[in-house]
N, C-alpha and C positions, 0 to 999 in steps of 0.2 A: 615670379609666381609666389603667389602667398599662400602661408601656411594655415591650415584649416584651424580654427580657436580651440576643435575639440583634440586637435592635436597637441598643442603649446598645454592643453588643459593636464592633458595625458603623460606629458614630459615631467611637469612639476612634479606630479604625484610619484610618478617615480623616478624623481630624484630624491624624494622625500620619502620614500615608502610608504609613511604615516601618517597623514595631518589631520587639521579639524577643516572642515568648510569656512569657515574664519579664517582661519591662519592661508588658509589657498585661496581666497577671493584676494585678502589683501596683499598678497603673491602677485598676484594677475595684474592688479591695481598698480604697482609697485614699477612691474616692467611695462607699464603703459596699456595694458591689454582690461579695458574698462568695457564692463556687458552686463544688460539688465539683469537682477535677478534669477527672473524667470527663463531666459537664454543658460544662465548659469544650473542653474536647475535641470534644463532639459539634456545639458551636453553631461554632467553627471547622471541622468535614469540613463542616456544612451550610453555610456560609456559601463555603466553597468550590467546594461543587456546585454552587450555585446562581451560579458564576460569577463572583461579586464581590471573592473576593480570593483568592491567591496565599499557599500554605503552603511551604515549603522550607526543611531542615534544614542548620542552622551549624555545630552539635559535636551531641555526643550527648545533649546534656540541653537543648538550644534551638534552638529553632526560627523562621525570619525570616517576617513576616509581610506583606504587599505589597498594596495596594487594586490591583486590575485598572482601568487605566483604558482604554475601549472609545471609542475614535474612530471617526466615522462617516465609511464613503467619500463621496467627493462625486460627488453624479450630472453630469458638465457637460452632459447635455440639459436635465436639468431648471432649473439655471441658466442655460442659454441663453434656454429659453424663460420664463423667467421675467425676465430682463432686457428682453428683446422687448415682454413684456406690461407691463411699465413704460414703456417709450419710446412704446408705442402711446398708452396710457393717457393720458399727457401729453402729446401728439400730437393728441388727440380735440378737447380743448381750444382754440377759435379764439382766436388772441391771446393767447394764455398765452407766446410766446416771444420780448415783448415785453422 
């Protein structure tokens, strides 16, 4: 089964964290993965729609490329209670605090 290009596209980038659309076409070019322009174009807006990475122009003929990385807030109830329910837990235990 083969791998989808907008996938292989997706890999690079973050391997790279950072690149220019230059430097990851001729990436792509490199390990054999040759695609018009305009395919290469489309699989970058989609890949950007879909939130995972960050398009923004350098000069006029290049363009910098950015993985989105997405940290998650931290709930402190739900780690509260979830520390709780470990001290219980080990709590329950007679003579475990031996």
């Amino acid at each position: 089964m083969a791998i989808p290009i907008r996938n292989t596209v997706f890999d690079k980038i973050k391997e790279a964290n950072r690149l220019t659309d230059v430097e990851l076409f001729k990436s792509l070019v490199k390990d054999g993965h040759v695609i018009a322009e305009d395919r290469f174009n489309k699989i970058l807006l989609d890949l950007e729609i879909l939130g995972l990475i960050t398009v923004s122009w350098v000069t006029k003929d290049e363009r910098r490329i950015e993985i989105v990385v997405v940290e998650k807030p931290v709930d402190e109830i739900k780690e509260q209670v979830k520390e709780t329910e470990e001290r219980d837990y080990e709590a329950s235990f007679p003579g475990a605090d031996k």
